[in-house]
N, C-alpha and C positions, 0 to 999 in steps of 0.2 A: 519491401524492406524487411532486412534478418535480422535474427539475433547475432549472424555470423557475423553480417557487414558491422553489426555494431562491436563486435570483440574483434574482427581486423581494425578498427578504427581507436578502438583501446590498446591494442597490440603496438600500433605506432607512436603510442603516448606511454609507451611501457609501465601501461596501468593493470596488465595480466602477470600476474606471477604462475607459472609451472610448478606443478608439485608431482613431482617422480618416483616417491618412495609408497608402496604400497599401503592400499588405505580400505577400511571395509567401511561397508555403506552404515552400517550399523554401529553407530558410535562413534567410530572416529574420524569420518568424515565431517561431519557434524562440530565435533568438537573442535576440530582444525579453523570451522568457518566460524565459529564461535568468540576463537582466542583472536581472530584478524578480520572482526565485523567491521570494523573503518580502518578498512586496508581496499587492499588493490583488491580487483575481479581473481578469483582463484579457479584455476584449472588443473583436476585430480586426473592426471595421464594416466594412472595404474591404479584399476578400483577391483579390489581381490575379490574376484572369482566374474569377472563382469569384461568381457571384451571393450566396454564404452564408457566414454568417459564421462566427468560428473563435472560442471561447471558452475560455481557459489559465488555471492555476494554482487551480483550486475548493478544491481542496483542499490548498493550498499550505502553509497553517500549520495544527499544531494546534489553534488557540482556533477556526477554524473548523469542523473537524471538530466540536467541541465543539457549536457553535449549529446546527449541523446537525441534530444526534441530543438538542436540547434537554437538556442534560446539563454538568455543572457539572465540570473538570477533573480533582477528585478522585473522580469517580463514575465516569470514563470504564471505566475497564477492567471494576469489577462488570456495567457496561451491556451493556459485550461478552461479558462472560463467561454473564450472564443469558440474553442471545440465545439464544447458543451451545446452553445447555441445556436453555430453551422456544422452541425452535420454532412458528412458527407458520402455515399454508396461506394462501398470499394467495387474494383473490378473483380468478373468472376473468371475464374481460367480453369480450363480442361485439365492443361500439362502443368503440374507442379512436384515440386522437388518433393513435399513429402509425402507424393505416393510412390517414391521409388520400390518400396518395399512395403508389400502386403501378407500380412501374416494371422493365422488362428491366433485368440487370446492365451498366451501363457503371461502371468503379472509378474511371475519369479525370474524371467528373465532380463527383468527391467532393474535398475538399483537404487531403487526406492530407499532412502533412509531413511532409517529408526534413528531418534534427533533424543534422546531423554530417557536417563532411567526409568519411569516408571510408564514411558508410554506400550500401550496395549498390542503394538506392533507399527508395520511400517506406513509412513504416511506421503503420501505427493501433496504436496503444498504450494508447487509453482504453478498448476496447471486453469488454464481459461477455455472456460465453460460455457458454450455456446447453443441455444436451445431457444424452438420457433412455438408458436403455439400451433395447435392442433390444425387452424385452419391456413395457418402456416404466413398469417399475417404480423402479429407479432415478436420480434425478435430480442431474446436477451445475453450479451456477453458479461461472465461475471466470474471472479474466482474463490473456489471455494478448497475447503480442506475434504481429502479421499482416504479414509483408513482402508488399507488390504483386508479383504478378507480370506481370500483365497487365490485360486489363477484366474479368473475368471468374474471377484466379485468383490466390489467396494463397497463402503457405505459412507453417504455424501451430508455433511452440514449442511441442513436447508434454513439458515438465518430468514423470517417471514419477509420476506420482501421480492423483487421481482422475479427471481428462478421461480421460488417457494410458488408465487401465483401463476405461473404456466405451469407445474407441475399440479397443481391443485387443478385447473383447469382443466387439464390430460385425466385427474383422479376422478371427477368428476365421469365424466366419459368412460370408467376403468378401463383407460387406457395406459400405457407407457408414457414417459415423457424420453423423446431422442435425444439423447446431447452429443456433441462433440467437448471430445478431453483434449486440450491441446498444449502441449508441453516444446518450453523452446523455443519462444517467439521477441521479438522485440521490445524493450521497454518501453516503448508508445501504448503497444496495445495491452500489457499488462496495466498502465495506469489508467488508459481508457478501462479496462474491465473491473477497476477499482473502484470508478468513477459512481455516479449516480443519477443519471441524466433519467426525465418523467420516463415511464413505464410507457413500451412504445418506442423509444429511440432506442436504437440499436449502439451500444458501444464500440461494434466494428465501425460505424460510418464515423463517431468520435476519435476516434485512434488514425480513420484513413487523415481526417484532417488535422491530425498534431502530425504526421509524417507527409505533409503536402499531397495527396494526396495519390500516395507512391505503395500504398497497401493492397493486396491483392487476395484474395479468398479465392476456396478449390471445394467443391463439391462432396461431402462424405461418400464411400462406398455402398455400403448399407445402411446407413441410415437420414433422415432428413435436417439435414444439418450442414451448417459449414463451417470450416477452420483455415484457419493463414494459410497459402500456400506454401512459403518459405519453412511454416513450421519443424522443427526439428522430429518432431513425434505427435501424433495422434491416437487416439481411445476412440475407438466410437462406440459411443452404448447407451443405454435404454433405464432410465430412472424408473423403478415399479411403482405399480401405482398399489400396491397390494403387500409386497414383502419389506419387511423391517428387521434391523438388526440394532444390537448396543453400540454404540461409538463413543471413545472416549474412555478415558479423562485424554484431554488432547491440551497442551501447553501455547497457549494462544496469545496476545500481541502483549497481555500485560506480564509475561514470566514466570505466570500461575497454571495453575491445571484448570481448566475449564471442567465442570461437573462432566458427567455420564449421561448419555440420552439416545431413545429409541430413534434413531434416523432412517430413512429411505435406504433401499440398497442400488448399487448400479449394477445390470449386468452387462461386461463387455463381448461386443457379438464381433471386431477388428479391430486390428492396429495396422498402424499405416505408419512408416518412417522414412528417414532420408536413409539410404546406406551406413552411413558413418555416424549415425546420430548421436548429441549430446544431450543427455539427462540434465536440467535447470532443478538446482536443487537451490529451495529458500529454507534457512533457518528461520523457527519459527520464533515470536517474541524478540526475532535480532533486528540491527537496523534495517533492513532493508525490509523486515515486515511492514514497521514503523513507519518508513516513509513512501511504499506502497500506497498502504492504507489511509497514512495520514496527509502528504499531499491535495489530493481531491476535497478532504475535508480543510484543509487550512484553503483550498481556493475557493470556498461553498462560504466556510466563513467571513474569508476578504472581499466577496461578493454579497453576503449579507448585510456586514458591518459599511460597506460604502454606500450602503439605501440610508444611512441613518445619521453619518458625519459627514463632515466638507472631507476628510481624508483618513484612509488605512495607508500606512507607513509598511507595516509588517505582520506578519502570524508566525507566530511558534507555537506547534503542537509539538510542547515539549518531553525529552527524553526523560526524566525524572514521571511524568503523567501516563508512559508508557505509547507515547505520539497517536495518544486519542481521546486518554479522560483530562490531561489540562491544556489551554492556552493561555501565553501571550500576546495582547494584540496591544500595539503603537499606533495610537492618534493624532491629529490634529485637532484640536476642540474647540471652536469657538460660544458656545457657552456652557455652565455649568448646567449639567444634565446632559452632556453630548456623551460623556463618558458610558454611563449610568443606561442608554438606548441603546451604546452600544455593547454593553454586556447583555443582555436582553437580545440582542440582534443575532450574536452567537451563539447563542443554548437556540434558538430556531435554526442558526444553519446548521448548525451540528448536535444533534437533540443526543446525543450520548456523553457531550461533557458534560464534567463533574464541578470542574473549578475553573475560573478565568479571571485573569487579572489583565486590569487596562491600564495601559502607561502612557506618558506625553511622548514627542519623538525623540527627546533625546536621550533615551533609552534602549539601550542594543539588547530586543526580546532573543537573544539566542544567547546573552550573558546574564546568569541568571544570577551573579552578585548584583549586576547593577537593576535588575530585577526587584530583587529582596531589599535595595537599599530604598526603591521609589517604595515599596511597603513602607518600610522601616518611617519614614520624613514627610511620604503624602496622603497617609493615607489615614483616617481615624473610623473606628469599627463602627460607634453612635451614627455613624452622617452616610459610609460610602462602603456601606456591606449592605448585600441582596441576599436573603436564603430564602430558596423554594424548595420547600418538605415538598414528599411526595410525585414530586415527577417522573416523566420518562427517562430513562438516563442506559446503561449499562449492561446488558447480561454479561459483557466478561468481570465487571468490576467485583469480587466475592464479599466485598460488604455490603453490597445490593442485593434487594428481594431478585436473586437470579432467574428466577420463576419468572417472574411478572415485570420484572424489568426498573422497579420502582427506584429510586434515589432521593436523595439531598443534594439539593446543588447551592452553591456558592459564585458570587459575584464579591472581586475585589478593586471597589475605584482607587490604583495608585497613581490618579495622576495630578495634579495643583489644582488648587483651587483659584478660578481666573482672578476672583475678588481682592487675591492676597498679592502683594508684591512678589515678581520673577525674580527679583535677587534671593530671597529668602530659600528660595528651593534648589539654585543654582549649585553645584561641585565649583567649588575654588579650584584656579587655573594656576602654574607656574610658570612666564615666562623664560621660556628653551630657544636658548641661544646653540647657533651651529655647533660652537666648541663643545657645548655640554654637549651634545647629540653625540659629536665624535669621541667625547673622553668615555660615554653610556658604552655607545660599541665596542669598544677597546674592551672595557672589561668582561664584556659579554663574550668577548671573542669573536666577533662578527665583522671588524675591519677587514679589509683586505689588507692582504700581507705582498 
């Protein structure tokens, strides 16, 4: 499975808009995907000074991630969660599309956008990052952010978690850690590399199973590693275990500048692509970072939160929290204190929220008036607020100790109290008779004529 097959399958849903007016990588491509984040899939036919074209926003909304992973909105999270637990080994193949073309490292000839006045240069931010450990047992798929440094040399965000420990383990050894850069690939296997399955599971076997297992992996050239065969473009290169460079300020999920810091550098030793390949360009802080990222974590939460109630209704890692420091989750509660376990239950499965508010189900967590009104009517600060000073929470968050990761976090029960009567909490209803319904449309313009 491609990213191709999936943009012909958008294509028939005339969810791809063409843009034919010349576009530089450097700013105003960016900005273009910026002004039309919850729009269609956008495709930059004419990218100045760049024979290849640049393809933004795949995964911009929800309902497409949805038609991606064939999968009906309400099944999404079981789907992830299913993954998660059966893994599955993709096939390996000899002959695949993206080694048509094998080429020395030049980076300049790629069209890497610069996405932000003040960022330090250009940065690949769609790319999945694939790396074995030394004895070649371990496998991790994950995506990470690559600032250019030159033709030949990135410098890679290592966030301390699974990359970060097979390259430690590589460092250990002073050796290299290999990775594969792979750029171009399917929305399965971007959400798989999002994911966060125990250290050890491979997020290619995660990804082969959200695509039935129709995923295929190809052998790097030079180095020990593997990437999608369909992949559109490949990096193959070598994390030092030795050389460091500045990275950053880099504008990351919250639409803030992330501090400056000494990171690892990549050296790239090939590239490997299809002929006609497309560059997968993700804005950074835009929706599709957002729901990337936060996806995985709102199914880690609806899988937390269900150890601890009879039911999870819903997750919003909402747009407003920048879809990773706040949720809404919808309950079922049958008694008082179900709520109250289940905000507790979410700061464990997603130990970087900040704030969380629990609602009864008749509350639509993606409307966030009716959000604010369960605050507003169920909720009192004396009885059904949590704060934990001091926790783990945040490094993008910049009112957190960014350092050390520290926070305040907050727990808000908005949901009744069983004790009190369900009228009292209930929205007054009007009954809506057909005529009303038709005289409503009329004015709105929405009859048919």
């Amino acid at each position: 499975m491609s990213l191709r097959s999936f943009l012909e399958k958008m294509e028939a849903q005339n969810e791809v808009a063409h843009i034919t007016d010349k576009m530089s990588p450097r700013f105003e491509i960016p900005s273009v995907i910026n002004a039309l984040a919850d729009g269609p899939i956008l495709m930059f036919e004419n990218v100045d000074g760049y024979p290849v074209k640049v393809v933004g926003n795949v995964c911009g909304v929800r309902s497409r991630i949805c038609q991606a992973l064939n999968v009906p909105p309400e099944s999404l999270y079981r789907r992830l969660n299913d993954a998660l637990e059966s893994p599955k080994p993709p096939k390996i193949v000899e002959e695949a599309p993206v080694k048509k073309v094998q080429e020395p490292p030049v980076l300049s000839k790629i069209p890497v956008l610069t996405h932000f006045e003040k960022d330090p240069g250009a940065y690949i931010t769609s790319a999945v990052i694939s790396a074995r450990s030394v004895d070649g047992v371990t496998e991790n798929v994950s995506i990470h952010r690559l600032q250019v440094l030159d033709d030949r040399h990135l410098a890679i965000r290592l966030v301390p978690r699974h990359l970060f420990k097979l390259w430690s383990m590589a460092k250990e050894e002073k050796r290299d850690l290999e990775i594969s850069i792979s750029i171009g690939v399917h929305p399965a296997v971007m959400l798989a590399a999002a994911s966060s399955p125990p250290f050890g599971v491979s997020e290619y076997g995660v990804a082969n199973t959200l695509l039935g297992g129709n995923l295929q992996l190809t052998k790097c050239e030079k180095i020990e590693a593997y990437a999608p065969a369909e992949a559109e473009l490949v990096l193959e290169g070598k994390i030092s275990f030795d050389r460091e460079a500045e990275e950053g300020p880099f504008v990351d999920i919250t639409g803030t500048y992330d501090i400056k810091r000494t990171q690892p550098v990549v050296e790239i030793v090939n590239i490997m692509h299809r002929e006609d390949y497309l560059f997968q360009a993700l804005l950074p802080g835009g929706p599709e970072h957002r729901l990337l990222m936060g996806l995985p974590r709102e199914a880690a939460i609806y899988n937390a939160v269900s150890q601890v109630v009879p039911r999870v209704n819903a997750v919003n890692l909402s747009v407003g929290g920048c879809g990773w420091l706040h949720a809404v989750i919808s309950i079922e509660k049958q008694m008082d204190g179900d709520s109250k376990n289940a905000l507790l239950a979410a700061f464990a499965g997603h130990p970087s929220l900040k704030h969380v508010v629990v609602v009864d189900s008749d509350i639509d967590v993606f409307n966030l008036q009716e959000v604010e009104w369960a605050i507003a009517l169920r909720f009192q600060s004396k009885e059904d607020l949590i704060v934990i000073p001091n926790a783990r929470g945040s490094t993008l968050d910049p009112s957190a100790d960014q350092e050390k990761g520290l926070t305040s976090k907050m727990g808000i029960d908005a949901t009744r109290p069983l004790s009190a009567p369900a009228e009292n909490f209930r929205k007054a209803t009007i009954p809506t008779s057909k005529r009303a319904a038709e005289t409503v449309k009329k004015i709105l313009g929405l009859s048919k004529k």
